[in-house]
N, C-alpha and C positions, 0 to 999 in steps of 0.2 A: 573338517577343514584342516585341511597341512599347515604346520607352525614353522615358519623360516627362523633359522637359529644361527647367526653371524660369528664368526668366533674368528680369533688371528691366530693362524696356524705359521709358526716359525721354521725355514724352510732352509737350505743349505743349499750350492749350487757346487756341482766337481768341479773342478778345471778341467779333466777329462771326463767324459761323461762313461758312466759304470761300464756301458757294454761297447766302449770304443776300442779297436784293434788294437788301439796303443796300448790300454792297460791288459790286452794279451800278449802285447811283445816284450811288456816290460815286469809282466809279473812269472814270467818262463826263464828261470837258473840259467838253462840252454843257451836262450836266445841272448841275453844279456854277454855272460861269457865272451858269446862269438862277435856281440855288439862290440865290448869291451877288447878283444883281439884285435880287429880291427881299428879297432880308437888307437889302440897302444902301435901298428904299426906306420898309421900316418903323421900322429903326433909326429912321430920320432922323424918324418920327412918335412915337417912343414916349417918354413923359412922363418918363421919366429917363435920357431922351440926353445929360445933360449930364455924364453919368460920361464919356461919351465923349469927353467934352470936357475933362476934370481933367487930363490927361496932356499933352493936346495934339498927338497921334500919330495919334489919325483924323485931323482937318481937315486936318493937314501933310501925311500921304500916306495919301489911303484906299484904292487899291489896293499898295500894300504892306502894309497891316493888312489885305486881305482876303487876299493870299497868305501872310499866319501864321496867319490863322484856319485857312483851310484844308490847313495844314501838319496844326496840332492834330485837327483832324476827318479829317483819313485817316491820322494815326499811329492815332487809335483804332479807326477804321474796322479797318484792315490789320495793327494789332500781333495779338500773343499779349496774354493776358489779364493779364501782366505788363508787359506796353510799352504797352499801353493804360490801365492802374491809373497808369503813372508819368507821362504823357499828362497826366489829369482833375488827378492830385495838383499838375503843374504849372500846367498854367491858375489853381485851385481858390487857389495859393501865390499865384500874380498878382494875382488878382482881391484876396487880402489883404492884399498890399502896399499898393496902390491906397487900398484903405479906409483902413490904417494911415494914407498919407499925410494922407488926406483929415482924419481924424480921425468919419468917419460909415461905416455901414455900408450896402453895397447891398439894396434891400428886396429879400424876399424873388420877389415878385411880378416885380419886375426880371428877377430870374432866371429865374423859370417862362417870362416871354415871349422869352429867349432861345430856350432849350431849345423852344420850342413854335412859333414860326418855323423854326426847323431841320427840326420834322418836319416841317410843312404843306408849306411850300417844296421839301423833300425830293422829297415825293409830288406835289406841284403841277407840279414842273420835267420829272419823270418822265414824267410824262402827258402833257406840253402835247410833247415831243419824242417820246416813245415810244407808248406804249399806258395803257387806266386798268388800274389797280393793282386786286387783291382786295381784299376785307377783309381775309384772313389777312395778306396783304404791308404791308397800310399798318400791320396793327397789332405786324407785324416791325419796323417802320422805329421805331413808337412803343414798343418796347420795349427797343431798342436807345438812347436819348436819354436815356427815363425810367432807363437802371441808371448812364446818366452823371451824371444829375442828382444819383441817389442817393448814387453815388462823391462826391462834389462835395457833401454835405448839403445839398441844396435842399430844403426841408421841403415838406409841402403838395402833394404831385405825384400825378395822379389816378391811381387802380390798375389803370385800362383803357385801351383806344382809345378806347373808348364814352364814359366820364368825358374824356376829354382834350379829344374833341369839343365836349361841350357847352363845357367850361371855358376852352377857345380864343375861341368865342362871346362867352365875358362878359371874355375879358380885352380882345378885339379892339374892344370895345364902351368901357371904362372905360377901357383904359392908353392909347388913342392919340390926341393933338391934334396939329396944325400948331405949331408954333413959330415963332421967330425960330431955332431952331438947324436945323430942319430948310429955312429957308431958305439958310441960310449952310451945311451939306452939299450941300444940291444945288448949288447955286453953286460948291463943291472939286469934286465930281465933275466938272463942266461944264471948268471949269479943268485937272484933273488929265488930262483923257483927250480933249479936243476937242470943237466943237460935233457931228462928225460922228456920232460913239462916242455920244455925250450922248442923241443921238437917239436910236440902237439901244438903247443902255440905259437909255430911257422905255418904247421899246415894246416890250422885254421884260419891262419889269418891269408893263406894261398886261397884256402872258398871264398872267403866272402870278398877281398879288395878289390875295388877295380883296376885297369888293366894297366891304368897310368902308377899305381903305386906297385904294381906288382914288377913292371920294368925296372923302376928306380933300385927296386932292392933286388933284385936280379934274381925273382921266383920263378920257375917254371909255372905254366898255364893252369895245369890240374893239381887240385890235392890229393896226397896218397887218402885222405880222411872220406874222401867223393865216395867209393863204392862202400865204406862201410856206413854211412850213415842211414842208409834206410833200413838196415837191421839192427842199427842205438833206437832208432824211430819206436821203432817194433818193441824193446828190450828195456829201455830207459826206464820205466813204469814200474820192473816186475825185480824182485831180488837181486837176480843177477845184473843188469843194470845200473844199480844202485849199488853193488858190490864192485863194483867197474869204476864208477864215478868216483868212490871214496876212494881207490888204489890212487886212484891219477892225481886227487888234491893235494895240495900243498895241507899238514897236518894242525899248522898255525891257524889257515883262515879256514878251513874244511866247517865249522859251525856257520862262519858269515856266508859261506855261499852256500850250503843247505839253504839257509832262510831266506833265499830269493825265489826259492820256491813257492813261499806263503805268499800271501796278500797280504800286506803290512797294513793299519788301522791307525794314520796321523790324521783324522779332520779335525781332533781338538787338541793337538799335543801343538805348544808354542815351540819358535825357534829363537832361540836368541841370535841374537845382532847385535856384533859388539860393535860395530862402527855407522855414521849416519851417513841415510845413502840421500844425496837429491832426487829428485821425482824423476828428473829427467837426465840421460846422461848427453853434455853436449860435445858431440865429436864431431 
């Protein structure tokens, strides 16, 4: 006779579940990069860039605020759904200090076009290096931002791919002008990383933006990067490749962005949270 034997087995839940597109989009150097190029040229068009400006931490270094970004988006990527919740809480704490200081709050709408360049860019960066994406995949990727957002009370966030779609549309249409600060970013970039790099990251930010942000800063259609990349595709893997990628880093951050090559390992590492966030944010 079989003896049933009860035991509590203690279980962990991802916030992305191991074999989801995302944590292929987000644990690929590449993708991230060109994720990241693109972040760095809408930022610089979007009508309330000037938060980014309150602090004064992007224009000083904005490749070290893009190496915390993307600390924050592959602890959540990569944590348990516990290191991932402490992840958003702390952004969510930042972003309300920020305000505090300010004495103003970030509009809502701010926020949805963060959240919503992450995923296009997401799925844009993916494709321009890899292959195009499903519809189930991208609406993976958009399901995964939208439960950030939600963590984070972003009000107003649309309940599908499909809505997100159109809603991308009318923000990329209404939120984005040229500035004088999106002048004076470009110009830190150009500074911060050489006219050489400056280059390459024009013409990758020409692959992947869409066609509204590409107007605004007055890029031609195609990248010169377009026909070489399906022989980086080929090459990236193998010596030369890798001898290729370190000529072009910046020598300072050249270790931090090797390691977005790994799969990083936060399910039990704590984040501290130096400020207390409400449950809910009410906007």
């Amino acid at each position: 006779m079989a003896v049933r034997t009860d035991a509590t087995v203690m279980t962990t839940t991802s916030f992305v579940h191991p074999h989801s597109i995302v944590r292929q989009i987000w644990g690929t150097g590449d993708t991230i990069l060109f994720i990241f190029a693109g972040a760095a040229a809408e930022f610089a068009l979007n009508k309330a860039v000037d938060w980014l400006y309150f602090t004064g931490r992007l224009p000083a270094d904005p490749l070290g605020r893009l190496f915390s970004t993307v600390g924050y988006a592959r602890r959540i990527v990569f944590s348990d759904e516990a290191g991932a919740h402490r992840a958003i809480d702390a952004m969510a704490s930042i972003h309300g200090a920020v305000e505090a200081q300010r004495g103003r709050r970030i509009p809502d709408w701010a926020y949805r076009d963060v959240l919503f360049l992450l995923i296009d860019y997401s799925i844009r960066s993916f494709e321009v290096l890899e292959r195009p994406l499903t519809t189930p995949e991208k609406a993976e990727v958009y399901d995964v931002f939208y439960r950030m957002g939600s963590r984070m009370g972003v009000r107003d966030l649309p309940g599908s791919f499909a809505d997100w779609q159109r809603m991308r549309q009318h923000h990329l249409q209404q939120d984005l002008r040229y500035s004088s600060y999106t002048a004076d970013l470009f110009a830190k970039y150009r500074q911060h990383i050489g006219w050489l790099r400056y280059i390459l990251l024009r013409e990758a930010q020409i692959a992947v933006v869409p066609p509204r942000v590409r107007s605004l800063l007055g890029y031609r259609s195609v990248s010169l990067l377009t026909p070489v990349l399906g022989l980086y595709r080929i090459l990236r893997h193998t010596v030369l490749g890798r001898a290729v990628k370190t000529a072009i880093l910046p020598a300072a951050y050249r270790e931090e962005i090797n390691t977005l090559d790994r799969v990083p390992a936060y399910t039990a590492v704590p984040l501290e949270v130096t400020h207390t966030r409400t449950t809910t944010r009410n906007r």
